[in-house]
N, C-alpha and C positions, 0 to 999 in steps of 0.2 A: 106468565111473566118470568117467572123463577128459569123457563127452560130456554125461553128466549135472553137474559141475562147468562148463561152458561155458552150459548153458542157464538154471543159478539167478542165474551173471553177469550173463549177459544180458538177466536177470529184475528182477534187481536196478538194472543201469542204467536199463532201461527203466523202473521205477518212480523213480527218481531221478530221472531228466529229465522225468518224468511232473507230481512234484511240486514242481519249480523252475517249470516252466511258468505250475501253476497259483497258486503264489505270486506269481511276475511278475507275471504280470496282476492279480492280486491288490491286490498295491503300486503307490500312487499313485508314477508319475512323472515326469520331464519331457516325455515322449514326447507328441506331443499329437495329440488324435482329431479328425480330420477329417470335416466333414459336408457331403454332396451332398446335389444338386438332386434333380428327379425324372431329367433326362434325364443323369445320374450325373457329373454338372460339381464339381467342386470350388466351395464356395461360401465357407468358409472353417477356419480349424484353428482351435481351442483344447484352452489348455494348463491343465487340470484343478490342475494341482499350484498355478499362478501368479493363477488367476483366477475358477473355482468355487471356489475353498478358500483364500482367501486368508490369511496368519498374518499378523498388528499387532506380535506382541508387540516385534519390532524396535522399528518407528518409533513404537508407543508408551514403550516405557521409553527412548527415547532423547527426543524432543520433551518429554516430562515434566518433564525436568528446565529446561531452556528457561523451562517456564513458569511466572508469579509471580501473586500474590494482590493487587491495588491495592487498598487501603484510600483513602479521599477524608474531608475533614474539609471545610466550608463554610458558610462565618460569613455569616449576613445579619440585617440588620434588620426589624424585626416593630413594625410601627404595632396603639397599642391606647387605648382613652380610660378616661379617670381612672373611676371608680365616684361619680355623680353627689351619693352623702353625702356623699365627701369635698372635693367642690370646692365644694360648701356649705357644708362647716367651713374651709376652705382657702382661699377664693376662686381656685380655678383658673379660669381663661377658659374651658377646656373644650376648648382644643386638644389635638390628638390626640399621645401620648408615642411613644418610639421603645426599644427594648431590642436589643441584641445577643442573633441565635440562633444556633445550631448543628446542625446535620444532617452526618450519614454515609451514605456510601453505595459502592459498590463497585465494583469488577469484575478484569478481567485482566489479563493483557500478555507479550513478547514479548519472551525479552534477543536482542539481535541481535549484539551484540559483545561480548566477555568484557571490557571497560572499564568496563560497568554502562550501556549503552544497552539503552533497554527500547519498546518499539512497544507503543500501547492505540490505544482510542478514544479524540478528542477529546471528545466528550459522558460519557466515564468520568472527564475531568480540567476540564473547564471551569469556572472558576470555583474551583477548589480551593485555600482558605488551606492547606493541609498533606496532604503525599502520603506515604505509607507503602507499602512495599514488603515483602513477604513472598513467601522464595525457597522453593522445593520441600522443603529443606532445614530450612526453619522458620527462620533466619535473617529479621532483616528491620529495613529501610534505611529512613531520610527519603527522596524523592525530589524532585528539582526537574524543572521543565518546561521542556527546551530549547525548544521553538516547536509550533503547534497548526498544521493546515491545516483549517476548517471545512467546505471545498468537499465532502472526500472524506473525511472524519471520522474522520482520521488523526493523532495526536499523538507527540511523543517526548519520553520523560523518563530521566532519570538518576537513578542512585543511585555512591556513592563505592566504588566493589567492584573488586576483579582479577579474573582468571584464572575465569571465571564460565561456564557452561555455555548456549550461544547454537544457535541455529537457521540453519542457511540457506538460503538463499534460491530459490524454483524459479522456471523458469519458469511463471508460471501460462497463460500463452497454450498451450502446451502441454496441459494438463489437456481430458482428451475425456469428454463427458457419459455418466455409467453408471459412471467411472471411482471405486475407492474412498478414500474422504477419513477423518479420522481430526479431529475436536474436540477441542480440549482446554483448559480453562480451569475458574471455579469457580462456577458456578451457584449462585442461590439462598443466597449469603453462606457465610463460612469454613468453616463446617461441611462444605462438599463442597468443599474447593480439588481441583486436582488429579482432576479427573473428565474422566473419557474416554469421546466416544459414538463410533461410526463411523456412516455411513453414505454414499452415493454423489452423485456432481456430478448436479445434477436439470434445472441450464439452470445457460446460461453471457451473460454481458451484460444482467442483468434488472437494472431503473431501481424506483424504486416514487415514488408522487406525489409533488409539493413544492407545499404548500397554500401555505407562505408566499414564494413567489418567489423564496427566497436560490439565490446559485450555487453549484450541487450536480453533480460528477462523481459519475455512478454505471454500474458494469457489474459488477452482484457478480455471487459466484456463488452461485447456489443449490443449496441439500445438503438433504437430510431427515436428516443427522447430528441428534442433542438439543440444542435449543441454550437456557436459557433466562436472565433477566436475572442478571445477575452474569457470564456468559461475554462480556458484551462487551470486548475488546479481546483475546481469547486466538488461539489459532495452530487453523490450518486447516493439518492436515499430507497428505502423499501415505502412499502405502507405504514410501515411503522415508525416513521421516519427515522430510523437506524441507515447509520452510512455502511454501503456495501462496495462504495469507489470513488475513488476519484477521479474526474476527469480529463481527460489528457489529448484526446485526439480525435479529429474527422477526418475518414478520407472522400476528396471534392475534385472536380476538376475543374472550379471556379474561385475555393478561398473560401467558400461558404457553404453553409450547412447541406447537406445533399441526400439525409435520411440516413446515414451510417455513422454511428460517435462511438467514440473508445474511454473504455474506463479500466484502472489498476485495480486490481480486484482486492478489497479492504484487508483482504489475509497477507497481500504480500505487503500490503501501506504498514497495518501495525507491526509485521515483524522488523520494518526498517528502522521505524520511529522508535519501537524501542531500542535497537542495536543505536541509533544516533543520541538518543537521551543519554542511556547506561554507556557507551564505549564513545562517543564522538565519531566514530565511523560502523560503516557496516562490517561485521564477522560474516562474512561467507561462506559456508561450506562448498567442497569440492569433491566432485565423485572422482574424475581423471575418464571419461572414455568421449568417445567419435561416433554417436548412432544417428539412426535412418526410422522412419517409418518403416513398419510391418504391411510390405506387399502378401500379396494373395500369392504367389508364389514361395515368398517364407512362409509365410503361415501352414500351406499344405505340405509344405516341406518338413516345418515342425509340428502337426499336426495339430497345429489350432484351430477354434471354432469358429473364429473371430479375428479382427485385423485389430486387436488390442493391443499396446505393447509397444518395448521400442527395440530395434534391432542393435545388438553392437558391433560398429564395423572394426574396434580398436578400441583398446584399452592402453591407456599409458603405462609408461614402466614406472615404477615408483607408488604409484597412485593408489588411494584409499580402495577404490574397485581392484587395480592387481592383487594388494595383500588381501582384499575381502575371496579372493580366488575367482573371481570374474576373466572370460576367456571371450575372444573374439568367435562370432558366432551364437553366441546367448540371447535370449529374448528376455527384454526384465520386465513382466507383468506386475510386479507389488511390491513398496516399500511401508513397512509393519503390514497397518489394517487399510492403505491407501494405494485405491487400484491408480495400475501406469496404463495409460489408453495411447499419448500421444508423446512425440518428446516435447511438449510445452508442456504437458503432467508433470514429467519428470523435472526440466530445470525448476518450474515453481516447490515442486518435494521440497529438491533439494536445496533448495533456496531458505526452506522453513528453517532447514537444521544450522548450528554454529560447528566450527572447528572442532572435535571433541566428540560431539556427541557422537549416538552407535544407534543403527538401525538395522531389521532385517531385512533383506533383499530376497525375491520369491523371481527365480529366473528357469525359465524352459533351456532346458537340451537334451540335448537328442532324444527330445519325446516327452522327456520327464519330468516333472517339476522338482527344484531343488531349492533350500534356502540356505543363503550365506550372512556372514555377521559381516557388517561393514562399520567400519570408525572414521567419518568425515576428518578430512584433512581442508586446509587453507593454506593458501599462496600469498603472497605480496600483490601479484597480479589481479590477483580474486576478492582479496579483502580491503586493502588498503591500510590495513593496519600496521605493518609495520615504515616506520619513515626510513630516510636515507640516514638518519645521524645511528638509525638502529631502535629508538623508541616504536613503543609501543601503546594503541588508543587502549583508557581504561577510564569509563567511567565520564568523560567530557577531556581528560588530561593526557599526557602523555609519559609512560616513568619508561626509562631508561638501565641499564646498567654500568655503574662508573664506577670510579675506585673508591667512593664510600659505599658502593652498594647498589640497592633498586633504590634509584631515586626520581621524585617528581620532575620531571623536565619543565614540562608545563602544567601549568593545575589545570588553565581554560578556564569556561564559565560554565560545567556543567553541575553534575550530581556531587561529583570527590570535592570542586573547589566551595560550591555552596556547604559542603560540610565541617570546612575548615582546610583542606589541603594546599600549602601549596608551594612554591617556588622552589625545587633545592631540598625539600622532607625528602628523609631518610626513610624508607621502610624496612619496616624490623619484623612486625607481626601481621599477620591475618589472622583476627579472631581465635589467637592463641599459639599460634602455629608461626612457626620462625620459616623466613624464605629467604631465598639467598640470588634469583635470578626473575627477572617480570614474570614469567610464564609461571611459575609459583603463585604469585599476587594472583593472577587471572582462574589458576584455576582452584585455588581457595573461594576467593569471591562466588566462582560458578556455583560448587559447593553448599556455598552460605543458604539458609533455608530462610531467613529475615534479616536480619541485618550485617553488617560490615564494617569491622573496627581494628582500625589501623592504628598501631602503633611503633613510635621510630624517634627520631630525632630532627629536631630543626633545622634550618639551615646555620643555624645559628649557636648550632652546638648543644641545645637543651633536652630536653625528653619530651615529647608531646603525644599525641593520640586525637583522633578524631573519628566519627562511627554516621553511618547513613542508612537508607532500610533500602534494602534491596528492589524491594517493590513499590517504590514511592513515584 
């Protein structure tokens, strides 16, 4: 009996581990299955659980809330002529009347910071007498337009809200094609706020034509996620639900979705948002040159490996590139540690930088690799910053130089006037440091490692001071 009691054991375990086995491999898990070559080479792993089967449900109900419903209101004038009875009973001239209209129209947006900053399109607010805002929530706000950037069709507006549930921010340069992205905004007016498509990054730096000339940064990305009109200005999330876009555009040849959507790739969203928070406009940096793609006949010409790069057909006189010693005929493969593949590489580079800053440039000639120091320059044309009276954007406001000095022109509603600044301040100091013209102000502030304390006089004659943190 004793030996017959050992062998139903044994029986018994061995069907026990029998069907743990075949459960195991059953159950999807982290473990990840590797696939070789013919000549039985490891060629690469994947991991079933993370990337054939991937789950949303995180980074969608988390990004969900993030996003908001823009309502747009927009008053224009409508030319129309009298009805020719009555100008016969009337003696009108026959010139033509004018009536106030109105048109709605919609789209999405992005809260970035629980203080009621909200990231759209600019072509979702352009022109807008009255913005409304409706949160996930159903809640919903007036909104105002702290600053537009047209270039790259990026706008930021406000609503008066706390403690609000925001997105942050990913690298988007990081984002690898194939990888899974997650839409979210409200298509096709209120009735669908709040919709979610997925789909995968399908290319990464795609431009689409500019019929009418304007300067246009563009290196979205491309997704075959749903995207159609009303989603414009909404969030482009990862798995993670981290925003890596926002949404901006489909090309159709119906109006409607057609498998190709465009997004502004989050690195160029946050460097505007903040140029619009900190200055009230964007600081652009400017190279000054005229390039082409790198044909295969430049390339074997300069003995490239590769069609990387951008060719320069011209350089301007004057321009940050001439002084950097930049020469017609160059090939500029890298700015610091960041390869140049395309010229949509480049304007987005250069787009990173402010006026000011310095970068090195890594350019082919005649064979050779060389690197130059280059010092971004800005234009009026490029940044916006300076106005016609001669003010200059700083912080939300506008200061000026006049015969008391750098003076606040306008405070605005930004960073400077929430800290105290405004109408008519005299500025005297930056953080210790005596200035005598705006571009002083500006480039102390740049300086500033945390905070920013201005000191001056009132409009009113008295001595005052006010301070704000740089990074707030």
């Amino acid at each position: 009996m004793g030996k017959n009691f050992i062998t139903v054991l044994a029986s018994v375990l061995l069907s026990g581990l029998t069907a743990y086995g075949i459960v195991k491999a059953a159950t999807p898990t982290e473990t990840a299955t590797t696939v070789y070559n013919e000549q039985g080479e490891v060629v690469k792993t994947v991991n079933l659980s993370l990337s054939d089967y991937p789950d949303f449900t995180y980074a969608a109900e988390h990004a969900v809330e993030a996003v908001v419903y823009v309502k747009v209101t927009v008053k224009y004038q409508q030319q129309y002529m009298i009805d020719p009875f009555f100008r016969f009973f009337f003696g009108d001239e026959g010139q033509p009347q004018t009536r106030e209209q109105e048109r709605q129209g919609s789209g999405s947006g992005v809260i970035i910071r629980p203080d009621g900053y909200i990231v759209t399109n600019n072509h979702v607010v352009q022109n807008a007498t009255k913005i409304e805002v409706t949160l996930n929530n159903n809640k919903t706000y007036e909104a105002s337009v702290i600053g537009t950037d047209p270039a790259t069709d990026v706008a930021l507006i406000k609503i008066d809200a706390a403690g609000l549930p925001t997105l942050s921010f990913a690298d988007s340069d990081k984002l690898r094609l194939g990888e899974w992205v997650l839409a979210i905004g409200s298509p096709l007016g209120e009735e669908l706020r709040s919709t979610i498509t997925a789909g995968i990054v399908s290319a990464k730096g795609r431009s689409m034509p500019n019929y009418n000339g304007e300067f246009k940064i563009e290196s979205f990305i491309q997704t075959d996620a749903a995207v159609n009109p009303g989603n414009s200005g909404g969030a482009l999330v990862n798995k993670a639900g981290e925003l890596v876009g926002i949404n901006t555009a489909i090309v159709s040849t119906t109006g409607s979705y057609t498998g190709y959507s465009f997004a502004v790739p989050s690195n160029i969203v946050k460097k505007i948002v903040s140029d619009l928070i900190d200055f009230g406009s964007v600081k652009r940096a400017k190279l000054g040159v005229v390039m082409s793609p790198v044909t295969e006949k430049i390339a074997k010409d300069a003995g490239l490996s590769s069609l990387n790069g951008v060719y320069i057909n011209e350089v301007t006189k004057g321009s940050a590139a001439e002084k950097a010693g930049m020469k017609k005929g160059d090939i500029l493969i890298r700015i610091d540690s960041s390869d140049v593949k395309t010229p949509s590489d480049l304007q987005v580079l250069v787009n990173s930088f402010h006026p000011g800053d310095k970068a090195v440039m890594t350019i082919v000639r005649d064979g050779q690799e060389q690197q130059l120091n280059v010092e971004f320059q800005g234009t009026v044309e490029a940044t916006g910053t300076v106005a016609e009276d001669g003010s200059v954007a700083f912080y939300g406001a506008r200061i000026g130089q006049t015969d008391r000095g750098v003076e606040i022109i306008s405070a605005g509603s930004g960073k400077l006037a929430q800290a105290g600044g405004e109408d008519g301040f005299v500025i005297k100091y930056v953080n210790d440091q005596k200035v005598n013209k705006p571009q002083d102000v500006i480039d102390l502030a740049r300086k500033a490692r945390r905070s920013i304390v201005i000191e001056g006089v009132t409009a009113t004659g008295r001595q005052g001071y006010f301070a704000f943190g740089k990074d707030e």
